[in-house]
Chimera marker file (.cmm) of the C-alpha trace (Angstrom):
<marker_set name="trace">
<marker id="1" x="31.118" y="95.589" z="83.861" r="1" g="1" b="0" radius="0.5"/>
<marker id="2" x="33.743" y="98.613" z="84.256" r="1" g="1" b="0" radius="0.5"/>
<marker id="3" x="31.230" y="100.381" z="87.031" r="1" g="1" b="0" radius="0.5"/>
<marker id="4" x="30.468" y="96.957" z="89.048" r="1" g="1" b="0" radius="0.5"/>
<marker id="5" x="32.783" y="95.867" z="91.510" r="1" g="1" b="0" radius="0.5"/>
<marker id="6" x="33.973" y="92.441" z="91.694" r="1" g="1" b="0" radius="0.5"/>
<marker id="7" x="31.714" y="90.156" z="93.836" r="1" g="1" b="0" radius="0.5"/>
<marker id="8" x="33.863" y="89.401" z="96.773" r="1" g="1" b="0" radius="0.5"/>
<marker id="9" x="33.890" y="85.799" z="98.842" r="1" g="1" b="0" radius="0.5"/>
<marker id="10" x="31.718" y="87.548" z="101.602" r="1" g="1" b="0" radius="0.5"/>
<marker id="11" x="28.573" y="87.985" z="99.337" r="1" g="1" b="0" radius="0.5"/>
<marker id="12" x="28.253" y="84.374" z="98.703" r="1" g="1" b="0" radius="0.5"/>
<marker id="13" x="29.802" y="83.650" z="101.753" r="1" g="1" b="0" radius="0.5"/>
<marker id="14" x="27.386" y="80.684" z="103.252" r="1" g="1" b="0" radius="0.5"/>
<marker id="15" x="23.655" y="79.781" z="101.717" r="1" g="1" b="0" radius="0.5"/>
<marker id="16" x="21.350" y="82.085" z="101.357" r="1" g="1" b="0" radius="0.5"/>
<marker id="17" x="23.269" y="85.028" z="100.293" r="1" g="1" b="0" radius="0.5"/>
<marker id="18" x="23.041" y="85.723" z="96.929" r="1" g="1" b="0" radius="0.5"/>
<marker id="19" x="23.812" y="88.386" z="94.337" r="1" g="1" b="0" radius="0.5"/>
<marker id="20" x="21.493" y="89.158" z="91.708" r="1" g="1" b="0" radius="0.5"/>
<marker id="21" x="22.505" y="90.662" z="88.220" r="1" g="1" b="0" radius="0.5"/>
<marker id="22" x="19.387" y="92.311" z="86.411" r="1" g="1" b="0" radius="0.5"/>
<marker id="23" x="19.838" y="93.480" z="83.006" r="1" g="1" b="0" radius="0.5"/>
<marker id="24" x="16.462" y="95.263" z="81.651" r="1" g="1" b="0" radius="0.5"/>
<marker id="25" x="15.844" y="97.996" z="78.935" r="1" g="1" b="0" radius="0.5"/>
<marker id="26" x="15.274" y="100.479" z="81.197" r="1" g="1" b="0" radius="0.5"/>
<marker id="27" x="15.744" y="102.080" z="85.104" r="1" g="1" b="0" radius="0.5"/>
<marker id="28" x="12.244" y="101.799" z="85.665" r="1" g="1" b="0" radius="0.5"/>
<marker id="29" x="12.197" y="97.705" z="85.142" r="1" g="1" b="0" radius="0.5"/>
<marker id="30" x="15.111" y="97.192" z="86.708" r="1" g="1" b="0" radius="0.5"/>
<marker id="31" x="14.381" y="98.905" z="89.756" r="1" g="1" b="0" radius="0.5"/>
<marker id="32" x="10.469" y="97.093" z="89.543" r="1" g="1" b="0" radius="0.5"/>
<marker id="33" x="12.224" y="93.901" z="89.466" r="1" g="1" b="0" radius="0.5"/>
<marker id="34" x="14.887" y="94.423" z="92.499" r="1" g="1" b="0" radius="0.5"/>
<marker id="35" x="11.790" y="95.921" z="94.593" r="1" g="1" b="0" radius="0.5"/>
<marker id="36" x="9.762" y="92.209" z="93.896" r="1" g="1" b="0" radius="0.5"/>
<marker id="37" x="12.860" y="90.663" z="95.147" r="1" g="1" b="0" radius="0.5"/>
<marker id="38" x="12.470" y="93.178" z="98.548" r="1" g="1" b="0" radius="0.5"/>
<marker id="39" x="9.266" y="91.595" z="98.886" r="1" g="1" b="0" radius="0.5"/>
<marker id="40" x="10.785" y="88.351" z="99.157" r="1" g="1" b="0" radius="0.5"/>
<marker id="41" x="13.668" y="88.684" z="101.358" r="1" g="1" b="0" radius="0.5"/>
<marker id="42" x="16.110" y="91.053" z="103.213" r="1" g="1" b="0" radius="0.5"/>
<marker id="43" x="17.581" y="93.187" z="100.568" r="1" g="1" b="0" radius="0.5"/>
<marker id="44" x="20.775" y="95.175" z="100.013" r="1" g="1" b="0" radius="0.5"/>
<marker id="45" x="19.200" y="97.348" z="96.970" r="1" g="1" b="0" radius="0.5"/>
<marker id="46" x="21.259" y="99.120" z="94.550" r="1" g="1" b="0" radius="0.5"/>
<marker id="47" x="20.872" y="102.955" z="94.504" r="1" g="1" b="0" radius="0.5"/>
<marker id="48" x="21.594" y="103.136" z="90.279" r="1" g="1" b="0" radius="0.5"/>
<marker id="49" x="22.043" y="101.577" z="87.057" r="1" g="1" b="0" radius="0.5"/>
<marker id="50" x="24.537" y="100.972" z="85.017" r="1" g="1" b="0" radius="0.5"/>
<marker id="51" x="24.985" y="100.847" z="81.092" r="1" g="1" b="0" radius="0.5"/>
<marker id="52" x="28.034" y="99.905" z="78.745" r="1" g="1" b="0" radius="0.5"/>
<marker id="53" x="28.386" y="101.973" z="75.799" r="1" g="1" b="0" radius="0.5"/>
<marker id="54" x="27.695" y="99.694" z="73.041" r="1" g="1" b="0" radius="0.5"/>
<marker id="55" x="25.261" y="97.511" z="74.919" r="1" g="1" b="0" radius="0.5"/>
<marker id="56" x="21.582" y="97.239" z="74.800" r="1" g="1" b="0" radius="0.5"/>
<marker id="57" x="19.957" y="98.496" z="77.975" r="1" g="1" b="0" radius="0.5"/>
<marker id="58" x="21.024" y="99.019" z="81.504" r="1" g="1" b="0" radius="0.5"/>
<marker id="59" x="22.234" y="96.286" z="84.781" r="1" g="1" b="0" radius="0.5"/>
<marker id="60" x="21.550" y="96.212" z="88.503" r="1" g="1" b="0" radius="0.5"/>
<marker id="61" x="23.351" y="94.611" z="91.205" r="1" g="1" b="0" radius="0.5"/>
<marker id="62" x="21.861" y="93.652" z="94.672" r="1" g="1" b="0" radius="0.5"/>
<marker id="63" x="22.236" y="91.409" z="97.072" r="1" g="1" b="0" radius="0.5"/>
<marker id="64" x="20.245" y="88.927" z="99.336" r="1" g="1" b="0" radius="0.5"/>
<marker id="65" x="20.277" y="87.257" z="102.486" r="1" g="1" b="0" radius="0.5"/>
<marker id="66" x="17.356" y="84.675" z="101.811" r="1" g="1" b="0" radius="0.5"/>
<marker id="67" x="17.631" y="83.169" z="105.206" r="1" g="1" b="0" radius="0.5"/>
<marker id="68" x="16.574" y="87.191" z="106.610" r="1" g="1" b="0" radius="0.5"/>
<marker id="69" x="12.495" y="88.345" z="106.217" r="1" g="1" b="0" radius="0.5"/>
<marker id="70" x="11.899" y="91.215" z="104.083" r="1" g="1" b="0" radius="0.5"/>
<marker id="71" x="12.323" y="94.272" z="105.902" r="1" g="1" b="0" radius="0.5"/>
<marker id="72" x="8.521" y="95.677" z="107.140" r="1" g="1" b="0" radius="0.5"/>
<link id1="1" id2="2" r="1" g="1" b="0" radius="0.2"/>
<link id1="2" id2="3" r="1" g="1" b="0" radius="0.2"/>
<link id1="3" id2="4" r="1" g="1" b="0" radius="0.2"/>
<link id1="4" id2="5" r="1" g="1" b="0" radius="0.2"/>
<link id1="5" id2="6" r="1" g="1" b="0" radius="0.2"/>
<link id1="6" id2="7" r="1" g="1" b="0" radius="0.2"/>
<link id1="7" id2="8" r="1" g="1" b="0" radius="0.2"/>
<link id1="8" id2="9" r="1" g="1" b="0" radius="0.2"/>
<link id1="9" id2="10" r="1" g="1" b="0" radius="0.2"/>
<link id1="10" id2="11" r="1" g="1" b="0" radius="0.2"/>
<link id1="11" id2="12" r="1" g="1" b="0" radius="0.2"/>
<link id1="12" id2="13" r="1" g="1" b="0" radius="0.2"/>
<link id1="13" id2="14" r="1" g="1" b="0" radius="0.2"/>
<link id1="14" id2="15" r="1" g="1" b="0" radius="0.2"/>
<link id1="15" id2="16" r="1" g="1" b="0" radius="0.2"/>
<link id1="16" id2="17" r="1" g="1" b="0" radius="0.2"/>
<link id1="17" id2="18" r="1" g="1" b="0" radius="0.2"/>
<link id1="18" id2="19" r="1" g="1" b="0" radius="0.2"/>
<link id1="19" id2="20" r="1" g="1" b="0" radius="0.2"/>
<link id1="20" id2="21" r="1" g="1" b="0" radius="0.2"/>
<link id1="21" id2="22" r="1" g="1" b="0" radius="0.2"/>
<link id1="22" id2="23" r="1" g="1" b="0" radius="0.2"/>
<link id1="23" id2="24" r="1" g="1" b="0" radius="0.2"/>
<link id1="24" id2="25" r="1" g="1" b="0" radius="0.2"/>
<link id1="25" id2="26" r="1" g="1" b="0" radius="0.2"/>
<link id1="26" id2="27" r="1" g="1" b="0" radius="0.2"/>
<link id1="27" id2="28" r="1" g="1" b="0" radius="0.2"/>
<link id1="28" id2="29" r="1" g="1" b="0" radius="0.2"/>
<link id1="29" id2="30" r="1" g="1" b="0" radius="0.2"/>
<link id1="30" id2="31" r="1" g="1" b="0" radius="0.2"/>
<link id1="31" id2="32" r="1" g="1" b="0" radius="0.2"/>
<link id1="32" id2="33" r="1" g="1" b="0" radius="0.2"/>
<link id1="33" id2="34" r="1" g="1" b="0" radius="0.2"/>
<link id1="34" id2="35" r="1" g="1" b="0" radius="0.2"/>
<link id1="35" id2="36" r="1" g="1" b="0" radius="0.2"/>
<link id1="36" id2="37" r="1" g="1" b="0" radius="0.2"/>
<link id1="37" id2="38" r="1" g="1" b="0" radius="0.2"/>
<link id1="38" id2="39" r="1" g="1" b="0" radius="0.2"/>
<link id1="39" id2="40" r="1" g="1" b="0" radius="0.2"/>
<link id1="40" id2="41" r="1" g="1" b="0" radius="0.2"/>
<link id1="41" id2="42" r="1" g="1" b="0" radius="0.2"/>
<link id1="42" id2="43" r="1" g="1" b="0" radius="0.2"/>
<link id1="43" id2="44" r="1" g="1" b="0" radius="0.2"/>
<link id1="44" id2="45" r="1" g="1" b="0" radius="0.2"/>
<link id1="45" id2="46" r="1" g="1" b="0" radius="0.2"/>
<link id1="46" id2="47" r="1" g="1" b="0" radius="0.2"/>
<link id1="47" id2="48" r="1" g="1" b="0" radius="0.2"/>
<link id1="48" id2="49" r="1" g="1" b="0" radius="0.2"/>
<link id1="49" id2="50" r="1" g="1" b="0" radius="0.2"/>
<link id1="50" id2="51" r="1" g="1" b="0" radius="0.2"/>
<link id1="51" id2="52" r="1" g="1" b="0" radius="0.2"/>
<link id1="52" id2="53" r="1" g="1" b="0" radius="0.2"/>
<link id1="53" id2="54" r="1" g="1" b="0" radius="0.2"/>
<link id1="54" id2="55" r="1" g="1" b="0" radius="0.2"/>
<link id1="55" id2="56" r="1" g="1" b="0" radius="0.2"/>
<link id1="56" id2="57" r="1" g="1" b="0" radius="0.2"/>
<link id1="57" id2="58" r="1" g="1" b="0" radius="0.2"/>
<link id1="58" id2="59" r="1" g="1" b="0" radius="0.2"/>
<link id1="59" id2="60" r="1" g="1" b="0" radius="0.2"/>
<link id1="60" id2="61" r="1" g="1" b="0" radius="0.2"/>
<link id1="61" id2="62" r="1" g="1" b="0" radius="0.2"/>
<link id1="62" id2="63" r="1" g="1" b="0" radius="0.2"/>
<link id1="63" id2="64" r="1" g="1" b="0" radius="0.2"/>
<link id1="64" id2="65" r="1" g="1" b="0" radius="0.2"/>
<link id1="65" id2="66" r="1" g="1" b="0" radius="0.2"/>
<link id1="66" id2="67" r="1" g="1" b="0" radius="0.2"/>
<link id1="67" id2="68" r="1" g="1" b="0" radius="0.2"/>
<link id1="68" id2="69" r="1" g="1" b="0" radius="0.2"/>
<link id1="69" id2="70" r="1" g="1" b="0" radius="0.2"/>
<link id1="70" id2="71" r="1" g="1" b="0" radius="0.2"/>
<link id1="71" id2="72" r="1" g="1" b="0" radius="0.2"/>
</marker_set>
């Protein structure tokens, strides 16, 4: 994705990090989807969407630390 930086060595860096690529056909799911995740474990949410011209609906990019609580 043009808009997406690359995912670096430091988000994966040891377990429990992760980054998580939604696509969905709209904002609103995406954005539903990346707030269940909040509600699982510490979060670094993404602020927009993106979309590729020619491609069906939009993509989100977050990241976890799964080995961090969800932030109260």
């Amino acid at each position: 994705m043009p808009d997406m930086k690359p995912i670096n060595d430091g988000h994966v860096a040891e377990p429990g990090l992760a980054v998580v690529e939604v696509a969905a056909a709209d904002d609103e799911t995406a954005f539903a989807v990346q707030e269940l995740l909040a509600t699982q474990c510490a979060i670094a949410p993404a602020d927009r969407t993106t979309h590729e011209p020619g491609e069906p609906g939009v993509r989100l990019r977050c990241y976890l630390g799964m080995q961090q609580p969800p932030e109260a």
